[in-house]
C-alpha positions as CSV (number, residue, x, y, z in Angstrom):
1,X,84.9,-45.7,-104.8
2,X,85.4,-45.7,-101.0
3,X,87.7,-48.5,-99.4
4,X,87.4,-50.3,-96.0
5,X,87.7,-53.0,-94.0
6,X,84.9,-55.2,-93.0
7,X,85.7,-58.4,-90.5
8,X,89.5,-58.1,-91.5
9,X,87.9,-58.3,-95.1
10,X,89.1,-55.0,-97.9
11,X,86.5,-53.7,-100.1
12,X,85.4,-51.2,-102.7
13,X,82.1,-50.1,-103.1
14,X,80.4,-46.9,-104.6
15,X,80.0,-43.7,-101.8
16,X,77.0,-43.1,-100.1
17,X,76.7,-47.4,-99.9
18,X,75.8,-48.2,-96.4
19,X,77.8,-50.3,-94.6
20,X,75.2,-53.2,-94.3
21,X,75.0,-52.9,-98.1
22,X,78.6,-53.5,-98.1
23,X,78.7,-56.2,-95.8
24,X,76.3,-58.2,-97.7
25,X,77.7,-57.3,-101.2
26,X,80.7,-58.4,-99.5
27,X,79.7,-61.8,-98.5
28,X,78.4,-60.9,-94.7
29,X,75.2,-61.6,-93.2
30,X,74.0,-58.8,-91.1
31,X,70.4,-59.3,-89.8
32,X,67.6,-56.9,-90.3
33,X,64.0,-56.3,-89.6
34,X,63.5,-52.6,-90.6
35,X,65.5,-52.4,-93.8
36,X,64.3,-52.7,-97.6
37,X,66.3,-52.0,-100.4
38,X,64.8,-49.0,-102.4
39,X,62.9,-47.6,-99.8
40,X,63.7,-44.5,-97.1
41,X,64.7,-46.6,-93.8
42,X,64.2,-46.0,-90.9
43,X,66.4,-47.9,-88.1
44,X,64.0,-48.7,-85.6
45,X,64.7,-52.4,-84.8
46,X,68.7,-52.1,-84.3
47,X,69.3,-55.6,-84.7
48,X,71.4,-54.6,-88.0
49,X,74.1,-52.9,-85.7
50,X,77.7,-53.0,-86.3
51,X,81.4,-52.3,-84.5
52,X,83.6,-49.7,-85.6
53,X,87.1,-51.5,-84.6
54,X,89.1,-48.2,-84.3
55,X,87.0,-46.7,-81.5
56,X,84.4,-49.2,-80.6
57,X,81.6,-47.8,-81.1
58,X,78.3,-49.7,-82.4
59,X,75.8,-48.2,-84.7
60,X,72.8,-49.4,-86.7
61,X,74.6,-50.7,-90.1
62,X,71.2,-49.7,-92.3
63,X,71.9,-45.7,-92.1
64,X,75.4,-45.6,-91.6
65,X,77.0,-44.6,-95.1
66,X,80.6,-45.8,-95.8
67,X,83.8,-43.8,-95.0
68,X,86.9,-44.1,-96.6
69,X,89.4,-46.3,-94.1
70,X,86.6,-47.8,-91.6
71,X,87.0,-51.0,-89.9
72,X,84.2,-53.0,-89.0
73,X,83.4,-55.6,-87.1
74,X,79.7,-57.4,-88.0
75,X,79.8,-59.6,-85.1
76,X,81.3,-60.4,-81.7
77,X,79.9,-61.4,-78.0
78,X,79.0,-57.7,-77.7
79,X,77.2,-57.1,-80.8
80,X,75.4,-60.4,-80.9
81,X,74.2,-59.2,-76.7
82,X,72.8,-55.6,-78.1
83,X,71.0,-57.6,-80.4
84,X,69.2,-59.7,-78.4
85,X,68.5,-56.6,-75.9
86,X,67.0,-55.0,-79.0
87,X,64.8,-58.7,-80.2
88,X,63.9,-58.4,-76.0
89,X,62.8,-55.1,-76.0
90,X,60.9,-55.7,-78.9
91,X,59.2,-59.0,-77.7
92,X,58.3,-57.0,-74.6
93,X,56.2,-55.0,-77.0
94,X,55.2,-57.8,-78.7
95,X,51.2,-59.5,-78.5
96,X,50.4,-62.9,-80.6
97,X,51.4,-66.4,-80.7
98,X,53.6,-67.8,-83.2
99,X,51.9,-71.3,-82.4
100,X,48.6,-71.6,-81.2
101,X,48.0,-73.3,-77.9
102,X,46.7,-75.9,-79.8
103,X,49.3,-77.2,-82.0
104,X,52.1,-76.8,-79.4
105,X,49.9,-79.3,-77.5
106,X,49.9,-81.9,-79.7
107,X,52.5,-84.1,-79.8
108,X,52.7,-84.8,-83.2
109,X,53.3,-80.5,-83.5
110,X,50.4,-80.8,-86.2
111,X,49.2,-77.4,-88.1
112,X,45.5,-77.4,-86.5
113,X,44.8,-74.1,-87.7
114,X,45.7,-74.2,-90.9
115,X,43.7,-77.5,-91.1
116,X,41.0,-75.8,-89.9
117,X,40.7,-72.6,-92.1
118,X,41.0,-75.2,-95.2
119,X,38.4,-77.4,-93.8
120,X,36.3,-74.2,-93.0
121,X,36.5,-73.1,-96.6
122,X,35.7,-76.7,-97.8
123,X,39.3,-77.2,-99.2
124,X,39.4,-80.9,-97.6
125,X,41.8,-82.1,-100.2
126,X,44.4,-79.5,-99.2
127,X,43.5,-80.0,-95.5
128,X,44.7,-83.6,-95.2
129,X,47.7,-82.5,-96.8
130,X,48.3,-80.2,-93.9
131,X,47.2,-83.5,-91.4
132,X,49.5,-86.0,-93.0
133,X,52.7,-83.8,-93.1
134,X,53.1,-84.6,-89.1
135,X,50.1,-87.5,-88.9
136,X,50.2,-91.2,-90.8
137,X,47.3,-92.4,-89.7
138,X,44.5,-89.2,-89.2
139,X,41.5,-91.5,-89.6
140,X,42.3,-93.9,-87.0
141,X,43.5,-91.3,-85.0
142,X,40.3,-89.7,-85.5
143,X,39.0,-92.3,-83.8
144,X,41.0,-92.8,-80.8
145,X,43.2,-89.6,-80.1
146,X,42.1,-88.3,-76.3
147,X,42.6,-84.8,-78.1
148,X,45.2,-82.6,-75.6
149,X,44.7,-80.1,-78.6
150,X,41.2,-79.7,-77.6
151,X,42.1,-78.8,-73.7
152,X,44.6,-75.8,-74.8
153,X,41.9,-74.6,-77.1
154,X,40.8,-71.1,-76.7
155,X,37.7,-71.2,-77.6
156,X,36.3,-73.0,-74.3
157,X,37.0,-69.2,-73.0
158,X,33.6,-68.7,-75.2
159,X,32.2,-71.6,-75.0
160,X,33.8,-75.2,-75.9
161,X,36.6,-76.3,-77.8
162,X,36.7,-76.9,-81.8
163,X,36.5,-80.8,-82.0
164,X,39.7,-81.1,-83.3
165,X,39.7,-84.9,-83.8
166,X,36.7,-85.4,-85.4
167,X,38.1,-82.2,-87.6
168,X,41.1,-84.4,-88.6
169,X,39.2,-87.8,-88.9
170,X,36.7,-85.9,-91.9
171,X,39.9,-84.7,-93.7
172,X,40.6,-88.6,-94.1
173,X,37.0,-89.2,-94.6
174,X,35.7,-86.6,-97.0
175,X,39.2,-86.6,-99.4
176,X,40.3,-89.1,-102.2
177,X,44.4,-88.4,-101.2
178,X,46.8,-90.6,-102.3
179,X,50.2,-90.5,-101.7
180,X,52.2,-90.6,-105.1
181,X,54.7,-93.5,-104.7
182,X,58.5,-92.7,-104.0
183,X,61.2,-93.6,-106.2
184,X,62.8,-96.2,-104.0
185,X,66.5,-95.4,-102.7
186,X,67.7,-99.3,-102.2
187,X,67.3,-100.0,-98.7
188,X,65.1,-102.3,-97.0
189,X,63.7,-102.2,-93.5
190,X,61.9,-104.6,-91.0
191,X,59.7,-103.7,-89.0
192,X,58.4,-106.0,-86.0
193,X,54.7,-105.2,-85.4
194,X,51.9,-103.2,-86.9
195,X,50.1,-101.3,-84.2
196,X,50.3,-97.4,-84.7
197,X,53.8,-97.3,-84.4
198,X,54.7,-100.1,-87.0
199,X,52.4,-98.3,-89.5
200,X,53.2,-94.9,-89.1
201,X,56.8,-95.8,-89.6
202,X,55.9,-98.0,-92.7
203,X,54.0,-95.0,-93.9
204,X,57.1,-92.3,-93.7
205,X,59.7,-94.9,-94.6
206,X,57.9,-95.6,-98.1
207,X,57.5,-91.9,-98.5
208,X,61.1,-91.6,-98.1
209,X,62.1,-94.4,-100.6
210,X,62.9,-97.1,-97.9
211,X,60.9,-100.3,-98.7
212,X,59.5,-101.6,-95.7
213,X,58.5,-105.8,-94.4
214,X,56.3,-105.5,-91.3
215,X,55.6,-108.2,-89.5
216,X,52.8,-108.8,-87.1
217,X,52.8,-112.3,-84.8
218,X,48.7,-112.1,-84.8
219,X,46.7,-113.5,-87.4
220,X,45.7,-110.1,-89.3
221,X,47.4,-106.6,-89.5
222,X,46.5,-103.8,-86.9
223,X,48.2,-105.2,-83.9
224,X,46.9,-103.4,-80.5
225,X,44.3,-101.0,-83.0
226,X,42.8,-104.8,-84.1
227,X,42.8,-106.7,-80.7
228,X,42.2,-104.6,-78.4
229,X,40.2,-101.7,-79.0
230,X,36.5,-102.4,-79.6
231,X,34.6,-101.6,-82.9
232,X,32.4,-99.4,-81.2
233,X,35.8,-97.1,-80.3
234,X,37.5,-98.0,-83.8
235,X,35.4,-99.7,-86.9
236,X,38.0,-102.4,-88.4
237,X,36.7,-100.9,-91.8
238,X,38.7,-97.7,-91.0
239,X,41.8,-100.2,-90.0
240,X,41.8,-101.5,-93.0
241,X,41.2,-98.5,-95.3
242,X,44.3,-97.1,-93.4
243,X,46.5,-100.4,-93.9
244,X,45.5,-100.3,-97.5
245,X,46.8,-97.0,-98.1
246,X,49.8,-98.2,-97.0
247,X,50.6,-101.2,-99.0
248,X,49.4,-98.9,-102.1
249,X,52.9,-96.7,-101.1
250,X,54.4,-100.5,-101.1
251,X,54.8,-101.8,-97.7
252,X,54.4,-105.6,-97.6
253,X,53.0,-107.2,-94.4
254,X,53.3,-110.8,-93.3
255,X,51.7,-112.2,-90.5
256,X,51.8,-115.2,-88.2
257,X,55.2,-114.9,-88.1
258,X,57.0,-115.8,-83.8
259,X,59.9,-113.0,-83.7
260,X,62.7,-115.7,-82.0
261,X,66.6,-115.9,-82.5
262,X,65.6,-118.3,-85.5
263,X,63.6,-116.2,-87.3
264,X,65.7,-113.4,-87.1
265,X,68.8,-115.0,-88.2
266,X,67.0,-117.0,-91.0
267,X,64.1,-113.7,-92.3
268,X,65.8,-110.5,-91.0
269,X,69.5,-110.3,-90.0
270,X,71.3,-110.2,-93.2
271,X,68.2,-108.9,-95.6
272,X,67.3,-105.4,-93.9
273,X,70.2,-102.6,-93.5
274,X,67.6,-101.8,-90.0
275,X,65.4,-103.6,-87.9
276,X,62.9,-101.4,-85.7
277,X,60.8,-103.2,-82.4
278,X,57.6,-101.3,-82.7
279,X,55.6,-104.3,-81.1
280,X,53.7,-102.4,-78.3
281,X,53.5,-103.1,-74.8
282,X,54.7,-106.5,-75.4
283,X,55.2,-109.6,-73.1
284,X,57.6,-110.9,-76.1
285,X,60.8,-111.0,-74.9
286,X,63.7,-109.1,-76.3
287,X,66.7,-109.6,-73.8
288,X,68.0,-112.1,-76.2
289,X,68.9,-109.4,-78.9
290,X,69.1,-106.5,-77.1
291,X,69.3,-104.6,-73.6
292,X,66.4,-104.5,-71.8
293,X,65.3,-103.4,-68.4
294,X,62.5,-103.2,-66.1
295,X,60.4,-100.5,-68.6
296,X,60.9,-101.9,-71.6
297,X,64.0,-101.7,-74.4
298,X,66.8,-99.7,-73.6
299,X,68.3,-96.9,-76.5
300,X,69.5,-93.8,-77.0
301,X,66.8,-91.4,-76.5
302,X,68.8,-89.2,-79.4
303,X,68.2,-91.4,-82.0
304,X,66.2,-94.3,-80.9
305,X,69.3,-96.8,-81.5
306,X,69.2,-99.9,-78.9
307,X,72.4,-101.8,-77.8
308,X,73.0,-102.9,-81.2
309,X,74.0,-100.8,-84.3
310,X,71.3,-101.4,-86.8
311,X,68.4,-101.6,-84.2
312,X,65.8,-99.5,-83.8
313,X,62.8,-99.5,-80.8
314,X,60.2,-97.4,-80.7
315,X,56.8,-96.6,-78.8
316,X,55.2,-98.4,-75.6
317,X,58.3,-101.5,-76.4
318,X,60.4,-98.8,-75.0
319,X,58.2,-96.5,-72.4
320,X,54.3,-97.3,-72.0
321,X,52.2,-94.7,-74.0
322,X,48.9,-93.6,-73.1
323,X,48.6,-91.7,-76.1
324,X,48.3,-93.1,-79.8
325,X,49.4,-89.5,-80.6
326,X,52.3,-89.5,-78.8
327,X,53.1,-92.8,-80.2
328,X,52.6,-91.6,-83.9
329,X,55.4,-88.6,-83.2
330,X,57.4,-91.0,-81.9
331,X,57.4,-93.1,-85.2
332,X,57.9,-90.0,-87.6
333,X,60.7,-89.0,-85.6
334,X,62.4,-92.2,-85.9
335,X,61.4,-92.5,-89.7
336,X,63.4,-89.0,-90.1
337,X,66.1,-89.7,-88.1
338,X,66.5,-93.2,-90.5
339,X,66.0,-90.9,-93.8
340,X,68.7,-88.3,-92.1
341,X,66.3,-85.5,-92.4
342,X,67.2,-82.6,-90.4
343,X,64.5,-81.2,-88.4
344,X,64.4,-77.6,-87.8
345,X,65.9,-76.1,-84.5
346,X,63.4,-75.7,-81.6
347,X,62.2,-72.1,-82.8
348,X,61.0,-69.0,-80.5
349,X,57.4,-69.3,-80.0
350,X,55.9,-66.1,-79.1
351,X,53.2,-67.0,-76.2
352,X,50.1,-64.9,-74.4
353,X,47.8,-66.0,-71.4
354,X,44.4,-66.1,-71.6
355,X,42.2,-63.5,-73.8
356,X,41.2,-60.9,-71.8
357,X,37.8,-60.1,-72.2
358,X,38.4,-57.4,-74.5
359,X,40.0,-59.4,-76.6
360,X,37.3,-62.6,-77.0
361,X,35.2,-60.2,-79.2
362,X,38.6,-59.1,-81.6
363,X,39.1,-63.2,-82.0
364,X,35.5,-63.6,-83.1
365,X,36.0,-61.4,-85.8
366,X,36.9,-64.0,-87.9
367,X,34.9,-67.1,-86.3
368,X,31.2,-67.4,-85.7
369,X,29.2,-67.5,-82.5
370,X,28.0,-71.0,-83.0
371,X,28.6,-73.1,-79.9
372,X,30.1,-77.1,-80.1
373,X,27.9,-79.4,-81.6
374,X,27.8,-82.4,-79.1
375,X,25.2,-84.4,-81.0
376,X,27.9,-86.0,-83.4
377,X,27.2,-89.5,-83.1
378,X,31.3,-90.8,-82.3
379,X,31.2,-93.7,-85.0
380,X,29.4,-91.6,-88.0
381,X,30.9,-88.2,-87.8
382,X,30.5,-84.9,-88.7
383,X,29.1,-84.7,-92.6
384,X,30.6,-82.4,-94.6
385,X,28.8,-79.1,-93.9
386,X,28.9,-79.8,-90.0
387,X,32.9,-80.0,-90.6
388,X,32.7,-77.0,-92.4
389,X,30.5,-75.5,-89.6
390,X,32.9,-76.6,-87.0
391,X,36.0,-75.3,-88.9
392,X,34.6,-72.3,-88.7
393,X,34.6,-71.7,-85.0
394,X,38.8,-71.7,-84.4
395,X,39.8,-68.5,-83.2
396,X,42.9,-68.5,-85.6
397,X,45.1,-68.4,-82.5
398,X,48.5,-69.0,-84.8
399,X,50.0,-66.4,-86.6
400,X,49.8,-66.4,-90.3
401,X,53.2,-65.7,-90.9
402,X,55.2,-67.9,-88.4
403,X,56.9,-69.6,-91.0
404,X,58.3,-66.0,-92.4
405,X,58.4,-63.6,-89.7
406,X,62.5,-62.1,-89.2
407,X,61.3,-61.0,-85.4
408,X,60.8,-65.1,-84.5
409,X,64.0,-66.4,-86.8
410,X,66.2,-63.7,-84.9
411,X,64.5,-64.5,-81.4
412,X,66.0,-68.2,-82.1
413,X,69.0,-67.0,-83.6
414,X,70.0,-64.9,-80.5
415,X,68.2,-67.2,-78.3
416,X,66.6,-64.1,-77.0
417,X,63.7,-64.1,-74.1
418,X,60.1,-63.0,-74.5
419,X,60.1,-61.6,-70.6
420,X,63.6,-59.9,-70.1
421,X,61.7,-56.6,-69.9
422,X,58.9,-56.6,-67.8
423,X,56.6,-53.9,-68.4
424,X,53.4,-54.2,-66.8
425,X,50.5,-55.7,-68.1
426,X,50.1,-56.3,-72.0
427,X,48.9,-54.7,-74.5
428,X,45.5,-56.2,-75.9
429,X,45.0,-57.9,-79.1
430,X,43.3,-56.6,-81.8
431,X,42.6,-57.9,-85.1
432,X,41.2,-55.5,-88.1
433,X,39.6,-57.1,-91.4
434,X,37.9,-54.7,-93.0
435,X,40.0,-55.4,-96.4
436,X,38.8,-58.8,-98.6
437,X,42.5,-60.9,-97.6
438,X,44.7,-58.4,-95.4
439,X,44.5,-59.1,-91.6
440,X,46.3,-56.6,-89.8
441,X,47.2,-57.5,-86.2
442,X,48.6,-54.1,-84.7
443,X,49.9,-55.4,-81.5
444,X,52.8,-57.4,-83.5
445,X,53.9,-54.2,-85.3
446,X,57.3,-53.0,-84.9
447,X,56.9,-49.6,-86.4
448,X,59.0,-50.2,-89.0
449,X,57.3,-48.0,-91.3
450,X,58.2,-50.1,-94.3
451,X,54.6,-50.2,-95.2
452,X,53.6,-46.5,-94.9
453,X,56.5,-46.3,-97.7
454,X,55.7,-48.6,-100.0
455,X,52.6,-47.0,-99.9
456,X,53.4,-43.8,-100.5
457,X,56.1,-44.8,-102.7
458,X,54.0,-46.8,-105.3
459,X,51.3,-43.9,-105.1
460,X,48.7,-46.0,-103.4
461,X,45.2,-44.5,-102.8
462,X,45.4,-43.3,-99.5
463,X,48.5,-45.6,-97.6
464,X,49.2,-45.6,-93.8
465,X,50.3,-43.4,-91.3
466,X,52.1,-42.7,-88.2
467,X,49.0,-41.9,-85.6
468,X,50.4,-41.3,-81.8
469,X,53.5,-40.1,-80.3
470,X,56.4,-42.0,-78.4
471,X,55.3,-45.2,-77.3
472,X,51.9,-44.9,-78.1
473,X,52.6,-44.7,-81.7
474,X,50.7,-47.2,-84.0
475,X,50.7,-47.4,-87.7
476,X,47.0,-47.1,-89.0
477,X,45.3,-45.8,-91.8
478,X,44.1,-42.3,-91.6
479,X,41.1,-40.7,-91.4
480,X,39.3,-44.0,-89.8
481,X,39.0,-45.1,-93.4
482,X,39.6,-48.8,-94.3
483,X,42.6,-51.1,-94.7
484,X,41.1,-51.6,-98.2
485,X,40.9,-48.2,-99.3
486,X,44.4,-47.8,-97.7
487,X,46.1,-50.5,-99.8
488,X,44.1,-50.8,-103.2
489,X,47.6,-51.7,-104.9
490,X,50.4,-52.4,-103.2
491,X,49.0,-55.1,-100.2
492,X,50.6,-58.0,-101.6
493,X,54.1,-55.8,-101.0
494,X,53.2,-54.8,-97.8
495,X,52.5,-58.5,-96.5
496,X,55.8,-59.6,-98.2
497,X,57.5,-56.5,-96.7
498,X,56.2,-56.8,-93.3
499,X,59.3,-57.7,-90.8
500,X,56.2,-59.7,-88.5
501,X,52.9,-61.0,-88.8
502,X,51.5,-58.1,-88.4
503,X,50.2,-57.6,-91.9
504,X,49.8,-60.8,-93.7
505,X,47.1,-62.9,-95.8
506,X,43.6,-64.3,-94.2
507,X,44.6,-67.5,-95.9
């Protein structure tokens, strides 16, 4: 057994362990991109280095065995800069989104392409899934969204835009989804007005276990989406099928109903543990209960709290919208912050200009050359197979693996920078899919090798290789054969394996 020190920490392990296999048996995180446990490493990514305290020097922590007596340091200001040089240098390498232009337009941060590769392979159930993770209301919104997705679209380089809203609107319209009712945790809120704000928040409330009153001053539910938008714009059918889902999760709705210091010491002040103001551009007046100034109700733009403890504004009450979409994010944030769910950190997002035009034919690959269909009459829709059709022409912008990819969770870790090192123009994107559900995307590679092992390792048919020297070095199958006759067995391992997005599943 060899002894050491590791962050002032002693420890015995077997010889020949390597000090990042100590640190973590130990107790220490030490990140890693190129390292896989079994296989012959290879430390290309250096994000796993380390400190030796006695003479300060810093080495990668993957292919440094132990020695008897080290003491080492897995992270200080130093350690934590070289490995943000190393993420940088590797992100000046680096060609793909994480998001696609698309969702990181849309306010309400929606998933469009995977909504679109389910819809494209006629999976609508699932696809309305994806929709209502970030969306309440997707077939009103169908209806009324202006679409910002739809101007960051890539494929207007080609030809038009994928109709993105009327994509979402047939995920409400061609599913039977229900939302399975939440056991409810005890806690009651009011909400004042049932426009898209209102409902949206009644609609994440209730899937949170909060029981929710709303109350609308107008004759009938809907607010704004019921008095002033036209039913050539918005059918009142698709209102109500939308309210209805609602009240299904539980929410009770009472109408007719003057919001006045009365009313809300008699019905709401000592009933509800939160009231939230979602009326609208309103001409009510609030300045009796809370602050408000020229724009609307005043809060905390943190957490959407107003000038009193237990009140809650959100949407045009507060700041004029001019988007229902923008509206709807605001009410799921506010429903989140109420439920005290923690929303993930702003992550790294990996981001390219335009396609080149070498690179519109590589995105096709896995669309078709169909141009927009602009006949779609607005209030009937696409039917099902013009969905499917429609689906079909995203250019799969997004990468597959965003969710899983160590290159993106270290970029936010070590708030690293995709542009530190600027190295002349880009590489250009290419896309190969000549295996039935590997997608391999060299330009986000990292040259880890961990694939060509596994490969070789597990005896696969013919594996990858190393093809090119120094910096033009690529990992590709040899011989110009196929990614499927390259990876017969061991795929699935290689996409699990793979540090980035560059291997990973069609869908």
């Amino acid at each position: 057994m060899v002894e050491l020190k590791i962050n002032d920490k002693i420890i015995q392990v077997p010889a020949g362990t390597t000090i990042l296999e100590a640190a973590r048996s130990a107790g220490f995180s030490i990140p890693s991109m190129c390292y896989l446990k079994g296989q012959s490493n290879h430390p290309s990514c250096m994000i796993c280095v380390v400190k030796d305290r006695k003479n300060g020097s810093i080495f990668p922590s993957c292919a440094m065995p132990v020695n008897e007596g080290m003491d080492i340091i897995s992270e200080d200001d130093e350690i934590r800069d070289m490995r943000k040089q190393s993420l940088e240098l590797l992100l000046s390498d680096h060609v793909g989104d994480c998001e696609a232009p698309c969702q990181l337009s849309c306010p309400a941060h929606m998933d469009i392409p995977l909504m679109n590769r389910l819809i494209g392979a006629n999976k609508f159930e699932e696809a309305i899934r994806i929709v209502k993770n970030d969306i309440a209301l997707p077939f009103i919104l169908g209806y009324i969204c202006p679409a910002p997705c739809e101007n960051a679209c890539r494929r207007k380089q080609i030809n038009a835009p994928v109709s993105i809203c009327l994509l979402k609107r047939s995920t409400a319209q061609f599913s039977n989804f229900e939302e399975p009712k939440t056991k409810p945790n005890g806690k009651k809120i009011a909400i004042i007005g049932s426009g898209v704000a209102g409902l949206s928040l009644a609609y994440f409330l209730q899937l949170y276990g909060f029981s929710c009153d709303i109350f609308e001053k107008n004759k009938e539910i809907g607010g704004s989406l019921r008095y002033d938008i036209s039913e050539e714009i918005l059918p009142k059918r698709i209102l109500d099928i939308e309210i209805e889902g609602i009240k299904k999760l539980g929410a009770s709705f009472y109408c007719s109903s003057d919001f006045n210091p009365s009313f809300y010491e008699e019905k709401i002040k000592n009933r509800y543990s939160a009231l939230i103001i979602s009326t609208g551009v309103s001409t009510q007046d609030f300045s009796w209960l809370v602050e408000v100034d020229k724009n609307g109700i005043v809060i905390n733009e943190k957490n959407f709290l107003t000038s009193v403890s237990n009140i809650y504004a959100c949407g045009s009450v507060v700041k004029k919208q001019k988007m229902a979409i923008r509206t709807a994010a605001h009410a799921k944030q506010l429903a989140n912050i109420i439920a005290n769910i923690q929303t993930e950190k702003k992550q790294f997002n990996s981001r390219f200009a335009k396609l080149t035009k070498a690179e519109l034919p590589e995105y096709l690959k896995e669309s078709v050359s169909n141009n927009r269909n602009n006949s779609i009459d607005h209030l009937t829709g696409f039917s099902i197979q013009e969905a499917i059709e429609e689906a079909k022409r995203c250019l799969h912008c997004d990468c597959r693996k965003k969710d899983a990819c160590k290159l993106r969770d270290y970029s936010t870790l070590y708030s690293a920078q995709q542009n530190s090192y600027n190295i002349g123009s880009r590489k250009e994107m290419t896309k190969q899919f000549d295996h039935s559900f590997v997608v391999y995307e060299a330009e986000k590679c990292i040259r880890c090798g961990l694939c060509v092992d596994i490969a070789s390792s597990e005896k696969d048919a013919l594996g990858l290789t190393f093809i090119g020297r120094g910096f033009n070095v690529r990992v590709q199958v040899p011989f110009n054969a196929k990614l499927e006759d390259a990876l017969k067995t061991t795929a699935l391992k290689c996409i699990e394996s793979c540090p980035t997005g560059a291997l990973a599943k069609i869908i």
